[in-house]
C-alpha positions as CSV (number, residue, x, y, z in Angstrom):
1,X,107.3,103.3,99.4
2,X,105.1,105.4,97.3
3,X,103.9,102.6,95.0
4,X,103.2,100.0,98.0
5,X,100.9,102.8,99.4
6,X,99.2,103.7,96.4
7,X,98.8,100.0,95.8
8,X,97.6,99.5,99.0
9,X,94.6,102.4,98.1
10,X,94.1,100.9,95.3
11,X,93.3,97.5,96.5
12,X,91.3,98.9,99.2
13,X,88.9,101.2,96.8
14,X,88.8,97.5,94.7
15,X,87.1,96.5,97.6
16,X,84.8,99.0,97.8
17,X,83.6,99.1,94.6
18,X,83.2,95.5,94.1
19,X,80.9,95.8,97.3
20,X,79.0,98.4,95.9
21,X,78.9,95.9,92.4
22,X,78.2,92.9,94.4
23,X,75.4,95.2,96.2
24,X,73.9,96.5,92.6
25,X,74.2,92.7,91.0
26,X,72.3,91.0,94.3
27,X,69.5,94.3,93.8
28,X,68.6,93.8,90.0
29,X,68.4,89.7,90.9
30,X,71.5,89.3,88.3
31,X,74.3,88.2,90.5
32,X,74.3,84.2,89.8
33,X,73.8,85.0,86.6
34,X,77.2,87.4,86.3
35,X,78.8,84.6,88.5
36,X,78.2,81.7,86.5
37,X,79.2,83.8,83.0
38,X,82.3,81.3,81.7
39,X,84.8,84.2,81.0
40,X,83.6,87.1,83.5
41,X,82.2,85.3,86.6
42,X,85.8,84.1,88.4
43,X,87.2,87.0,87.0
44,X,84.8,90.2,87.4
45,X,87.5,91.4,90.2
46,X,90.2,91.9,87.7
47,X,88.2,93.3,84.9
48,X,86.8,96.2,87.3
49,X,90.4,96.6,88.9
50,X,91.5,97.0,85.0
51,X,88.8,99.4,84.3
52,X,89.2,101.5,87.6
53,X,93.1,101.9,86.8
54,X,92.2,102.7,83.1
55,X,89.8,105.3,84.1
56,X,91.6,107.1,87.0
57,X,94.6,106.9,84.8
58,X,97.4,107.3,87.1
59,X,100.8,105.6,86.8
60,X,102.0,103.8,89.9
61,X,103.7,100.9,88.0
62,X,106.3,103.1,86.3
63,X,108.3,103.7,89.8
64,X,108.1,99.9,90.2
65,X,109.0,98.7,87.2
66,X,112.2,99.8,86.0
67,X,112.5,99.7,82.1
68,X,109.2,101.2,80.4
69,X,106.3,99.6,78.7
70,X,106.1,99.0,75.0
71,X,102.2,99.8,75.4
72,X,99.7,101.7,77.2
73,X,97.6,98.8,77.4
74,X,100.2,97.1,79.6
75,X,100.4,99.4,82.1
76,X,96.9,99.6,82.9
77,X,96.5,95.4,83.1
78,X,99.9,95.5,85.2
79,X,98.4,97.7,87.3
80,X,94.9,96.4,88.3
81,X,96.4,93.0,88.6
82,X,99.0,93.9,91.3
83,X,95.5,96.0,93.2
84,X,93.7,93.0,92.5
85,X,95.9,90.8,94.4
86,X,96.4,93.0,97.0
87,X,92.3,93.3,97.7
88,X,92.4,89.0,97.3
């Protein structure tokens, strides 16, 4: 019950900050610029979902996953992709 709630946060600070982002992006007159980037553009939601897990740092996928990780790095994608398509 734990991790559904923390997920739930999770996608609901996502939403936050990409508002704020959106907010910033549509202020500096960069936004359809960002957008229309090949790689970043349909995906800027998951790359700041895998930066905001990798800097708060916190481990909600280890309850919900049973057998560990073989790498940090995993943990942290695994994590702001499950947020990610909670806020989507």
């Amino acid at each position: 019950m734990y991790t559904v709630a923390a997920l739930l946060a999770m996608a609901i600070a996502l939403g936050g900050v990409m508002a704020i982002l959106d907010s910033v992006l549509n202020l500096a007159g960069v936004a359809e610029t960002v957008r229309k980037l090949p790689l970043v553009g349909g995906h800027l939601d998951v790359a700041v979902a895998i930066g905001m897990v990798w800097l708060l740092d916190i481990h909600i996928v280890n309850g919900f996953i049973a057998m560990p990780l073989r790498e940090e790095w995993m943990s942290f994608v695994i994590k702001a992709l499950s947020s990610s398509a909670w806020f989507l």
